[in-house]
N, C-alpha and C positions, 0 to 999 in steps of 0.2 A: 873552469868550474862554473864561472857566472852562465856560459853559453848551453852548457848541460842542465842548471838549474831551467835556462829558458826554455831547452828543449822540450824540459819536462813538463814543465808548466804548459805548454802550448799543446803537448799530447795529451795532456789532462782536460783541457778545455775542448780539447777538439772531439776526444772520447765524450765527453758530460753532454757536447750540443750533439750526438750522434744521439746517445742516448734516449735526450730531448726531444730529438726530431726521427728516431727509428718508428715509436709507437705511432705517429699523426704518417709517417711514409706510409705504414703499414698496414695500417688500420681498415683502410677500405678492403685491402686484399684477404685478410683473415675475418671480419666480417664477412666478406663475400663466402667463404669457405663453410662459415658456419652456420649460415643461411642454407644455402647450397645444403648441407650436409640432414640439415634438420626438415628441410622439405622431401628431400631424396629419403629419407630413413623412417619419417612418421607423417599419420593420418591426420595426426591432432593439428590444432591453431595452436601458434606459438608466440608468444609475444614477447618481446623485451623493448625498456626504454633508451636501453645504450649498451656502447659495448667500451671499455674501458680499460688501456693498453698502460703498464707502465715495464719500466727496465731496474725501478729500484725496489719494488713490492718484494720481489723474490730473486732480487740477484744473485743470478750474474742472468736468470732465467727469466723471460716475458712473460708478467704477467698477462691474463686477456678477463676479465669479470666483465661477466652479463650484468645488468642490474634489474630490478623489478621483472621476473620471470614470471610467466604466467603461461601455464598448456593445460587448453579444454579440451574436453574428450571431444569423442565423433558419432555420429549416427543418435542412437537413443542418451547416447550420455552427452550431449553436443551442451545442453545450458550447465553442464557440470564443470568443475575445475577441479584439474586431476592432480597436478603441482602449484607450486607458487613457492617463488624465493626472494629473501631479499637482495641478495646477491648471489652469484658462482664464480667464486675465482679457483682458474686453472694455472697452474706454472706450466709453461709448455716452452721445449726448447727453442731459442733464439735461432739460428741457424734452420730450423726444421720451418719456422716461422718466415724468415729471408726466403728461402727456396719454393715457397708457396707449394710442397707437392706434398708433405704429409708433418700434421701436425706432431710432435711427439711429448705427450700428457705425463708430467711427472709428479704433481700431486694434482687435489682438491679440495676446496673447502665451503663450503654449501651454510649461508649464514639463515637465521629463519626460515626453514620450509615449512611450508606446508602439505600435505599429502593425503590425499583424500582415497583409498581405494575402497573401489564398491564393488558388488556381483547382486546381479537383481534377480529377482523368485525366478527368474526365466536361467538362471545359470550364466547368464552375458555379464563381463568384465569390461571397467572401464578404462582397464591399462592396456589393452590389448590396442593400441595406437600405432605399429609398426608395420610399415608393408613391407609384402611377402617377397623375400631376396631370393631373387632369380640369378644373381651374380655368375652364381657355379654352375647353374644351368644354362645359361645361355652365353655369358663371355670366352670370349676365344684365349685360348692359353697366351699367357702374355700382358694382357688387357689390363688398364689402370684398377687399384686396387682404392680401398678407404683412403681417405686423408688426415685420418684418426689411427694413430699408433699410443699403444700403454706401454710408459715406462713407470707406471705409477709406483708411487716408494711408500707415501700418507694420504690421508686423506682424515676430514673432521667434518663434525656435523655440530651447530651451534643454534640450542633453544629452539629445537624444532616440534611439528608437532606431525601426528600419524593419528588417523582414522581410517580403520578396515573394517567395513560392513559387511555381511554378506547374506543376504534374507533368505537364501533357498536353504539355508542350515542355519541360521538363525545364529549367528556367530556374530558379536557386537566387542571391536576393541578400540579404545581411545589413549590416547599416549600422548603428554602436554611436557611441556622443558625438558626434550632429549637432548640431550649433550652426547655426543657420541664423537671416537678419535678411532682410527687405525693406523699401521705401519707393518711393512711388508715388501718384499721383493716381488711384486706382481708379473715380473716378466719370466719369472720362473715357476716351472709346472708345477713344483711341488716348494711348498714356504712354508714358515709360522706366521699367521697374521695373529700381532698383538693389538687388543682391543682393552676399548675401556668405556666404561657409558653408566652413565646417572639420568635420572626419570624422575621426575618432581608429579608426577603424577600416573597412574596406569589404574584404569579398571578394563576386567573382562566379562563376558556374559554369553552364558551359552545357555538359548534356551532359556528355558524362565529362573536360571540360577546367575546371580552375579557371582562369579568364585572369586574376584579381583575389583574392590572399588577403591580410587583413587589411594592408591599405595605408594609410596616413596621405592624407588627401586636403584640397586645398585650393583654393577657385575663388572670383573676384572676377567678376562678369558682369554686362552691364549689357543686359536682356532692352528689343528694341523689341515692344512689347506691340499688338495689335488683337485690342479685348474685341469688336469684330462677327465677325469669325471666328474668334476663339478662338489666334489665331498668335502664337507668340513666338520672335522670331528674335535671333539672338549671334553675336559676335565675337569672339575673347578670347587672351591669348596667358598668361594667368594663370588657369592649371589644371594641378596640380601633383599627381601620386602620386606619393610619398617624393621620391624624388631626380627624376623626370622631369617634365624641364616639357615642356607640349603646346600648340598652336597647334590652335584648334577653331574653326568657325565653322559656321552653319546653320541652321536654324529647327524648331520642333516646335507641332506642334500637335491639341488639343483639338477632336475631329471630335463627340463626346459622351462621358457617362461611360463608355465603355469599349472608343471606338476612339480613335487616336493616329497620327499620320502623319507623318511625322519625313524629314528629310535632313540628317545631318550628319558633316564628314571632321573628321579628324585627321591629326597627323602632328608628330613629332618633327623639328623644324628643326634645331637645332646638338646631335647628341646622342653621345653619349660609350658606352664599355662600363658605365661605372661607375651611369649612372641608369638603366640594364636590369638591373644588379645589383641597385641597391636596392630590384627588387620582391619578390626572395629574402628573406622575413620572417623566416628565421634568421639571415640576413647581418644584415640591414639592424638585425637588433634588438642587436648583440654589436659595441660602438664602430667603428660604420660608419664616421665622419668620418674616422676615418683611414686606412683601406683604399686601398693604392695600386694603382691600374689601370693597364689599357694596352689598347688596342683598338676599333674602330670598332662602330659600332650604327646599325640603322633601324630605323625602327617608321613604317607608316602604314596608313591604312583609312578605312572610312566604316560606315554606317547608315542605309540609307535605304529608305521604305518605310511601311507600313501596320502600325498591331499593333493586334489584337482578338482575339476567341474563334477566328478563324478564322485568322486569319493574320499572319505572323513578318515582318520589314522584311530585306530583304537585307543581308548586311553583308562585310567586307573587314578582315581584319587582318594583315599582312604586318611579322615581324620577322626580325631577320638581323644575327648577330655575326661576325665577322670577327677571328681572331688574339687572343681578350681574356685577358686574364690578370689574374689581383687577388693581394692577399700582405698581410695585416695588417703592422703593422707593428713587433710583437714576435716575431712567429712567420718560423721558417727560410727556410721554403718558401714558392714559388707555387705557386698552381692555373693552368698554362698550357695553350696550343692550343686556345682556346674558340672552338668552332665550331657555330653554329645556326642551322639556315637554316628558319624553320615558316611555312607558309600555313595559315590557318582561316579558308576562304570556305563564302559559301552565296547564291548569286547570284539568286536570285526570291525567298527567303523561305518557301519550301518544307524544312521541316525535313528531310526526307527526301533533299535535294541536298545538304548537309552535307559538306565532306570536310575532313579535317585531314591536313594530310598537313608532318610535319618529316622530310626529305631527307638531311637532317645533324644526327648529334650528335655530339661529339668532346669531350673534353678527358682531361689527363694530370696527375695525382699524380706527383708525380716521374718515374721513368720506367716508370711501367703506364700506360699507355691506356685508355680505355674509350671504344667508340663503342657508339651506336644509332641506332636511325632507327623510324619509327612513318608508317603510313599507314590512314586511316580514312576510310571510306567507306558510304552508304545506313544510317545511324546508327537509320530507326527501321524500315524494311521487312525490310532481312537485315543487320546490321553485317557487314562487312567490313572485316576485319584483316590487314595483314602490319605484322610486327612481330618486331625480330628485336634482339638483345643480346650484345657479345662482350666482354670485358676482366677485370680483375683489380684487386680493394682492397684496399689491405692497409690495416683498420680503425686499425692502431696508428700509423698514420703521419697522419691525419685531424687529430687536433690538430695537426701541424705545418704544415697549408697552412691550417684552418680555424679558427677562435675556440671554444672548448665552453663550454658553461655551466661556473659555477666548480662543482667537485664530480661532472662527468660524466672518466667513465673509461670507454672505448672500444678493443678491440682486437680483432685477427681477420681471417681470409684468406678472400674473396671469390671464389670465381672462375666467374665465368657464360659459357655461351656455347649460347643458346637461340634458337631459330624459331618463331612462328605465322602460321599464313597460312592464309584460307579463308575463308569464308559463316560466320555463326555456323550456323546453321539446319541446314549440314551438320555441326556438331558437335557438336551435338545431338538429330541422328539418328544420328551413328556413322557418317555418310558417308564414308567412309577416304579414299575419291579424290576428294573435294571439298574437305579440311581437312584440310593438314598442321601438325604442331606436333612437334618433334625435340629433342635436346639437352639439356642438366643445369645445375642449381647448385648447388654445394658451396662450403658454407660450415666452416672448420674454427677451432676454436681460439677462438670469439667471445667477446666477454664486455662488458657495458653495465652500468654503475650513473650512478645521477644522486644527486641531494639529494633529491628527490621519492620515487625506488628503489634507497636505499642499500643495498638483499641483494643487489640488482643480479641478473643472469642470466647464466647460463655457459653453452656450447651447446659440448658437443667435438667436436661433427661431425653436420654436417644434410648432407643430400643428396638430391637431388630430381631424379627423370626425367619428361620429357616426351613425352608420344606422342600420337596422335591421337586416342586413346580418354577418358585419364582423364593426369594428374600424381601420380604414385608416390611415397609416401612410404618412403623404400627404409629409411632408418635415422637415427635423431636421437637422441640424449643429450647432456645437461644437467644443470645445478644451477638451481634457483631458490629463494634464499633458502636453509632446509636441505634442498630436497627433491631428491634423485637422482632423474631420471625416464631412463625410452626408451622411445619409441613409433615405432610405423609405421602406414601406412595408405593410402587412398587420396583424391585429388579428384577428381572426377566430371566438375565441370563448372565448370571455372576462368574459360574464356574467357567463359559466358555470365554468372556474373558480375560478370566486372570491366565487362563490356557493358553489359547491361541490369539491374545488380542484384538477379539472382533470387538467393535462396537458395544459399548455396555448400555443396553436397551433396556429403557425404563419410564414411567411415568410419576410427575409429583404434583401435587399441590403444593401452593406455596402463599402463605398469608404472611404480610409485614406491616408494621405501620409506619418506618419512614425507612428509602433507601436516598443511600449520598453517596452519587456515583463521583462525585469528587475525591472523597476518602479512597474508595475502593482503590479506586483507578491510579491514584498518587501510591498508596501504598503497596499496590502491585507493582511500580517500578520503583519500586525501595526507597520510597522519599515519606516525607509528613505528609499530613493532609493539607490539600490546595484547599487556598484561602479566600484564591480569587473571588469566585461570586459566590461560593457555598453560603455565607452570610448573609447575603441580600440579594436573593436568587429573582429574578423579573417574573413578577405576578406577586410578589409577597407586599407587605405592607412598606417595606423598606422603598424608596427612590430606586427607578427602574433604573436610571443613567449611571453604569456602574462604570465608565469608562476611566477612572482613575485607578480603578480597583486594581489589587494585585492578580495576573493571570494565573490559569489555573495549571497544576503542574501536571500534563495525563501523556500517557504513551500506549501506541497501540497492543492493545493483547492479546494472542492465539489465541483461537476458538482450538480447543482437545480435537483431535481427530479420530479417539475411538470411544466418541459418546453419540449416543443415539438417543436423545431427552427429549420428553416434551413434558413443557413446566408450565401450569393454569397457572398463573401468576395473581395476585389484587394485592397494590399497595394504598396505601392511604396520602403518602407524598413521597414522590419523588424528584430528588435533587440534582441539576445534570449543567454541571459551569455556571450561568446566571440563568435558569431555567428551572422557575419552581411548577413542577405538575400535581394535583390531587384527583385521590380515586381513578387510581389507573389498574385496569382490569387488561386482559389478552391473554395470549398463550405467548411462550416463546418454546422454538422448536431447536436444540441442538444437535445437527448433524452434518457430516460430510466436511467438517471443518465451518462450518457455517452455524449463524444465530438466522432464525426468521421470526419476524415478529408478524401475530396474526391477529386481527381482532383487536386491534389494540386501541383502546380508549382513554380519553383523560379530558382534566377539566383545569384551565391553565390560562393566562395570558387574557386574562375576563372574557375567556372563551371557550369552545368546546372543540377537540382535536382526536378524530381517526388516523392511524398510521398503521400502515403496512409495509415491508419490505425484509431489508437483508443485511448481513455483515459477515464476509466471507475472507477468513486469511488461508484461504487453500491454495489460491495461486502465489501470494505473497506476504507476510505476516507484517511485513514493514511498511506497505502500502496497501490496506484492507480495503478490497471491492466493498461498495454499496450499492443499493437498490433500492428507494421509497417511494412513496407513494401516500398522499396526506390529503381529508377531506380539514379546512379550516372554518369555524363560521367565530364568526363577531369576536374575533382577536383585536386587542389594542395595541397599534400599529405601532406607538412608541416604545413598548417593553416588546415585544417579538423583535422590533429592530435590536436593543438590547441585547437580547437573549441570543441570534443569532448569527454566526459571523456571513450563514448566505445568504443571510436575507441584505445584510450590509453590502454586500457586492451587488447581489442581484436587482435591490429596489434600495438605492443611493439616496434617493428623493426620501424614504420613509423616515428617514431622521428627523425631516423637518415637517414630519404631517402629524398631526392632531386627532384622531377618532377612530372607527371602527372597521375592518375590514373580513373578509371573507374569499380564501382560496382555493384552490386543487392545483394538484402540483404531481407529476411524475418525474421522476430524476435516477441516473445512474452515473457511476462516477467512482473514485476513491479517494479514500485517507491518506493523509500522511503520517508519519510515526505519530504525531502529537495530537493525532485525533483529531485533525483539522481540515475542511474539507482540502483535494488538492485541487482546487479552483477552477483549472484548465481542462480536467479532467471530466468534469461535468457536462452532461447532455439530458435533455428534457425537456417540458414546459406544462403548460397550464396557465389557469385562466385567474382573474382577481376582480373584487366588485369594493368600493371603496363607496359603503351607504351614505357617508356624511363627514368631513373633518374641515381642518382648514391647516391651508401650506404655509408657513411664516419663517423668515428667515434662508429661504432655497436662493444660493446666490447665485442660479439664470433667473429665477424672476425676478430677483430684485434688478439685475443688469438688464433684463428684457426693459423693466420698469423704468430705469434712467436713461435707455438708447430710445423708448419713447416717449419720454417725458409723461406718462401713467402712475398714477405714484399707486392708486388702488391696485396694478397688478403684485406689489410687494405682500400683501396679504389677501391670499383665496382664498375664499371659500368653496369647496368641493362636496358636490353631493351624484349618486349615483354615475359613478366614474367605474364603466364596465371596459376592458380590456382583455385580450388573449396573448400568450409571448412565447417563446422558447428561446432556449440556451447553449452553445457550443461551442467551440476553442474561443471560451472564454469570453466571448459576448450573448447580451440580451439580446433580442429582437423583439420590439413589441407594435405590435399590432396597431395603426392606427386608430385613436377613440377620440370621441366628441367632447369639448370642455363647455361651458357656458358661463361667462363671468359677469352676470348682470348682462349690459347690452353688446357684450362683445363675445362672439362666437368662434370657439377654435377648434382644429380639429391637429392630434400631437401622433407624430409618429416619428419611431426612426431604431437605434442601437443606443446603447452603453456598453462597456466593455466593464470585466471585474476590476481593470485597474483605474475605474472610475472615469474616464475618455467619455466623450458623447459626441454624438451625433445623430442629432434630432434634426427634423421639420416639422412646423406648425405653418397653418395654414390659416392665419387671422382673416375677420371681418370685422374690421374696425370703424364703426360708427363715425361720420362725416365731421359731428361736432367733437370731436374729441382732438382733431386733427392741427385745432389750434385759428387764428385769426388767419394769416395769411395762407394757409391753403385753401380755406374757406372761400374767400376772396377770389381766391382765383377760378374755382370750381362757381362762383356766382357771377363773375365778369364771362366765362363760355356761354353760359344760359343768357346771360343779358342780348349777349351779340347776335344770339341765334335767333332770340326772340324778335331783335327789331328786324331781321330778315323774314319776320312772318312764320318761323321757327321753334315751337314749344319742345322743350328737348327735358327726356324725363330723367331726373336726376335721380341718382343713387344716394340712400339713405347710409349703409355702408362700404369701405372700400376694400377689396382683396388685398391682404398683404403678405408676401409670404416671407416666413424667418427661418433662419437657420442657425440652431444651435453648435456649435465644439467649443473644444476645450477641455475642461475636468468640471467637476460639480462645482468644487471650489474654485477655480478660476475658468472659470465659462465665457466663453466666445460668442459673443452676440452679431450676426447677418442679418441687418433688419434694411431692406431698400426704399423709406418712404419716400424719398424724391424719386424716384423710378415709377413707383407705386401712384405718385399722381399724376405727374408727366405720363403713365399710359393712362390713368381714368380721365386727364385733360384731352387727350387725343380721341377717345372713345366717343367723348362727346363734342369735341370736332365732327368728326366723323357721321357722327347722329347729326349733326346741324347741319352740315354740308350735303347729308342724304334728306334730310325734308326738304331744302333747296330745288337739288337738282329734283326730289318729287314735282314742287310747286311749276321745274320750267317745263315738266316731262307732259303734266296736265293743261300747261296754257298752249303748249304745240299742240297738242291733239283737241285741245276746245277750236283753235285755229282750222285743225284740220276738220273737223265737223262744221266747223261756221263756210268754209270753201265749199264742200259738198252741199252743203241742204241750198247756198248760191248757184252753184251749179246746176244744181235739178230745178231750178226755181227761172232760170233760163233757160232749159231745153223746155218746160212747161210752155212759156212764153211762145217760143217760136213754135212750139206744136198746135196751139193755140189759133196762131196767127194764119201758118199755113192752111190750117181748117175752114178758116173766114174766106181765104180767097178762095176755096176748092169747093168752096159752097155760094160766094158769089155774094158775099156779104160788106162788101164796100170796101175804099180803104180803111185800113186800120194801121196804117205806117205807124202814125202820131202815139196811138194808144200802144202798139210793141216796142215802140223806141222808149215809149217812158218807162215802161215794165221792167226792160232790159236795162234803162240806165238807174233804175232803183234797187235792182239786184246789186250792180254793181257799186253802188254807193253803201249798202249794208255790206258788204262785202270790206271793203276798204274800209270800215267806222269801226268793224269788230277785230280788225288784223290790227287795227291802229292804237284800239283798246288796249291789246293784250302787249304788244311792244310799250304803247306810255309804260306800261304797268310792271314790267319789267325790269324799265329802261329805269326807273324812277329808284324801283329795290339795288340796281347794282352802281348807281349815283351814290345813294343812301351809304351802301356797304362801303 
């Protein structure tokens, strides 16, 4: 017994480390496989961070989960991502896995996806990632097949999400916490696959109608499956968005990857006012369950038809209320006399047959009414509009028939009564007698705040005319937050639009007296208002050094990409982080996803500031391209430091300078989410002129000042400090410029980097006496020496010294060589003394050699002389040539003897 126990026990152990050690044997070889499989089968880049083998996940069967999946499309969709998972784990058989020759897949389950499919106006699809299997055309009978076999049984999908765009039909659908399960005998042609799937959210949008936003959706179905043609058809009476349950039945089918053939109806059987209400996603979200109705409803339609690159499936949607009325059941009032009667057919599938057409709209707010009607027609050749709006709201009364979020406050009088009717196409030629559009809205008295926009908005009167040309903006004032504005202006071209969404082209003015781009900007990413410097903005009377201050809290914000604005802007002050400006005038131009600022002027920083440039989130919303361009004159250097985080990078020293300056500056670059330059990213330059300050506190001069015992270089004074610079991967470059400090002359050049690095050179001239006793001395002991050799050597009043700055601003590196520096000017005037020297022996050899000559001609004289006398017969004159001849020669030897004493006596001396 005991040895059978052992037995056991040792096959258990032995099974457990198989186990243990199958997935790590394994691993490279079914990786390899599925590598292999995914490169051989798709176009796309496919990425995973691992591949992850266990034997206990789904025993007795191998598990294999990818992790962090990611596949981006190819060609035009290549910066797109088409999938993304957080895992994919497959059961795949053990043995099938051993044999490395075909894997055999018995479930799936797919945790977080995501799934992005697109089709651009051009009709190109971004799943089409598959290359073209040649297999059965070119492999010889016999020839290795997949290494992918389906015994699939289930399969799940968990909290996933699906986006399907498709712009050439204008087909827009989003689907967020899909939970979806199946199970089925996949290996056989014909099954039931039982399904089951929950939708925590789903809107649809065809065209300028959303028929589906964000609805709760739920469906149990049980698909009769034929894997030979691809068909799966249903039954179901359990399919549920929020409150409406539907009755669906029909089939769809799989023609190939990317045609679809479909026939299927609907229809609301026993259905109430109350579950067409609850596809109102502000109703239905604000204690619907107790919402008491009244009133009849129909919904029915179908789907049926062909869908691919070419063509739309026909479809049928017919709803229709009758008398409904709703009334929470805390609040006064009802919302009665609901009346809608809407058709949205398209009978071939031809998008261009399109009509939508609601006949009736009606209901009443107490006792205002409000009806409309809407008929739409040839949606992509010319739209066709009439459309028309009459009635009266009075905002304050809304919370009594309606639920509001806790903390919205809502009031204000309504009153519309407008007309459009016509071709678009004539209305935007200005065809007058093809395209009528008439009548006004005026709104007065408005005012909205939420929990999200507690400054909320005040409007005391907008009014708006319509006419066939353009929609008039006749007059509007308001508060927003603390800003008083009024503006007027025009739309251009409203109808095309709200149609085809082009660009809403239009012109405003716009008058305010104070904007705080702090608030905005905070409250556009859902937060309070930034406290940072809003308060004590640089240039106000408040202390410029707000560096204790709380930051400010801003995030970058899409520019709309189908507005086409340009806004005359004049504000009186504007507030922007620690940056107070007044009487700011310009345009700003909104388009193509871009802000331009043009003409823009202001008066700020005890100075006067031009700015021109850009703010562009077209290529990236989360890192906004900029572009500016700024004339500065007589800014105070300590509040601009302030105020700016580039100026903090870019001029490090201005912290510690004192007075007035004057810049130009071009610059390109971008943001980062927080509206903060992204530092590295910047290129550009320009020039800077610094009239007058004084540098105190800069710790390389104070360290220049103790490595030279200088104590006045700790405090500059700077006046007319002109320089040029530019900037890229993140460093300055500035231009060498002239300093002058009393009697020592420098000239500064070199880099900083934004993370505050330096590396400078200065190029001193530093005055003799400043050098201290014994250099002095030493530089007066060279002149001494030179001089008792008969040697005036002209000394220098200042000495070359040159420094080099590294380090950080705050802890700076001082390279200052004065022992170098005078040990060469000690040599220099060696070198001077040693050259008057050798002058002094260069001129007594050559006085020598002159004193030999005018000797020598002074004895050929002689004997010419002499020869004469006797060729003429003039007596001896031995006596008198001998003496001639030995007093040349005696001046001869007095002046050689001269010049050696004199010599001889100076290198005694030395």
């Amino acid at each position: 017994m005991k040895k059978a126990l052992k037995i056991t026990g040792i096959t258990l152990l032995a099974l457990l480390c198989i186990a243990f050690a199958l997935p790590f044997l394994f691993k490279g070889k079914i990786t390899s496989i599925i590598k292999e499989q995914i490169n051989n089968k798709l176009t796309a880049k496919v990425d995973f961070s691992d591949v992850d083998l266990s034997l206990f996940r789904h025993f007795p069967r191998l598990s294999v989960a990818m992790d962090s999946l990611r596949v981006t499309g190819s060609g035009e969709f290549s910066a797109d991502t088409l999938v993304a998972a957080h895992r994919i784990d497959v059961a795949v058989d053990l043995l099938s896995a051993i044999s490395g020759k075909q894997l055999r897949i018995h479930s799936i389950s797919i945790d977080q996806p995501r799934i992005h499919a697109l089709i651009h106006s051009n009709g190109h699809v971004n799943w089409m990632i598959t290359r073209p299997d040649t297999a059965s055309a070119s492999a010889p009978t016999g020839a290795k097949g997949s290494s992918f076999a389906m015994a699939l049984q289930k399969y799940a999908i968990t909290n996933g999400y699906l986006e399907y765009r498709d712009d050439s039909s204008r087909i827009s659908t989003e689907i967020t916490g899909i939970n979806h399960s199946g199970g089925g005998d996949f290996t056989s042609n014909q099954f039931v696959l039982n399904t089951n799937t929950t939708v925590e959210s789903l809107s649809f949008s065809y065209g300028l109608i959303p028929y589906l936003v964000k609805v709760q959706t739920k469906m149990s179905v049980d698909f009769q499956v034929d894997n030979t043609i691809g068909k799966y058809s249903f039954k179901t009476d359990n399919l549920s968005i929020n409150e409406l349950q539907l009755h669906t039945e029909g089939w769809f089918q799989l023609t190939n990857d990317s045609t679809y053939d479909m026939d299927i109806k609907f229809n609301g059987p026993s259905l109430d006012f109350k579950h067409i209400l609850s596809l109102v996603p502000s109703l239905y979200r604000n204690n619907f369950a107790g919402v008491r109705t009244s009133g009849t409803a129909s919904l029915d339609g179908f789907v049926k038809g062909r869908y691919d690159s070419k063509h739309l499936p026909a479809y049928h949607v017919a709803l229709g209320v009758k008398n409904g009325s709703f009334q929470y059941p805390d609040l006064p009032l009802p919302v009665r006399s609901i009346n809608v009667s809407l058709l949205a057919d398209n009978p071939d599938g031809v998008p261009d047959h399109t009509v939508v057409d609601i006949t009736q709209g009606h209901f009443e707010m107490g006792e205002a009414p409000f009806d409309f009607r809407l008929l739409m027609k040839t949606p992509v050749s010319d739209p066709y509009m009439d459309l028309s709006a009459r009635g009266q709201l009075d905002f304050s009364k809304v919370g009594r028939f309606v639920k509001l979020e806790s903390g919205t406050r809502l009031a204000g009088l309504l009153n519309a009564d407008m007309h459009m009717k016509g071709n678009l196409s004539a209305a935007e030629k200005q065809q007058l007698d093809r395209f009528d559009a008439s009548g006004s809205l005026e709104l007065t008295s408005f005012s909205y705040a939420s929990a999200a926009y507690p400054a909320g908005i005040n409007l005391d009167h907008l009014q708006m005319s319509f006419n066939p040309k353009n929609v008039t903006l006749g007059d509007l004032k308001g508060i927003y937050g603390k800003t008083h504005f009024n503006a007027h202006g025009t739309l251009n071209n409203l109808p095309v639009y709200i149609l085809k969404h082009k660009p809403l082209d239009g012109s405003l003015t716009i008058q305010a007296d104070q904007l705080n781009l702090n608030e905005l900007m905070s409250q556009a990413a859902g937060g309070k208002p930034a406290t940072g410097g809003a308060s004590t903005p640089a240039g106000s009377a408040a202390p410029a050094d707000t560096a204790g201050a709380k930051p400010s809290t801003m995030t970058a914000f899409a520019v709309p990409s189908n507005i086409d604005f340009t806004l005359a802007a004049s504000v009186d002050q504007v507030i922007y982080d620690k940056l107070l400006l007044q009487h700011v005038t310009g345009n700003l131009v909104i388009a193509d996803e871009t802000v331009r600022l043009e003409n823009v002027k202001a008066e700020g920083l005890d100075g006067t500031m031009a700015i021109s440039g850009t703010y562009s989130t077209k290529n990236d919303v989360k890192k906004p391209d900029i572009s500016f361009a700024y004339d500065l004159q007589q800014l105070d250097v300590q509040k601009t430091y302030s105020a700016f985080v580039s100026m903090q990078q870019m001029m490090p020293a201005a912290k510690y300078i004192a007075g007035k300056f004057s810049s130009k500056l071009t610059m390109k670059g971008a943001l980062g989410s927080d509206m903060k330059p992204d530092l590295n990213s910047l290129t550009g330059g320009g020039s800077l002129l610094l009239a007058g300050g004084a540098l105190k506190g800069f710790a390389p001069a104070d360290q220049l000042a103790q490595v030279l015992q200088l104590e006045n270089l700790k405090d500059i004074t700077l006046k007319d400090i002109k320089t040029s610079f530019t900037f890229k991967n993140g460093r300055v470059i500035v231009d060498p410029f002239p300093v002058k400090l009393k009697d020592i002359d420098m000239e500064v050049g070199g880099t900083h980097g934004f993370d505050q690095t330096l590396d400078y050179s200065i190029d001193m001239k530093l005055p003799r006496g400043m050098l201290g006793g014994d250099a002095n001395n030493l530089m007066n002991t060279v002149a001494a020496t030179a001089a008792a050799h008969g040697a005036t050597i002209n000394m220098k009043e200042k000495i070359d010294l040159p420094i080099k700055v590294g380090g950080t601003v705050t802890k700076p590196v001082i390279k200052a060589d004065v022992k170098g520096a005078l040990t060469s000017t000690a040599a220099s005037l060696k070198q001077q003394a040693a050259g008057m020297v050798q002058a002094k022996v260069d001129s007594a050899k050559q006085q020598l050699k002159d004193t030999a000559k005018a000797v020598g001609q002074q004895l050929v004289k002689n004997a010419t002389d002499e020869l004469q006398k006797k060729l003429l017969g003039k007596g001896d004159t031995t006596a008198a040539a001998g003496a001639g001849t030995q007093d040349a020669k005696d001046r001869l030897k007095s002046a050689g003897k001269g010049l050696l004493d004199g010599l001889m006596n100076k290198k005694k001396s030395n």
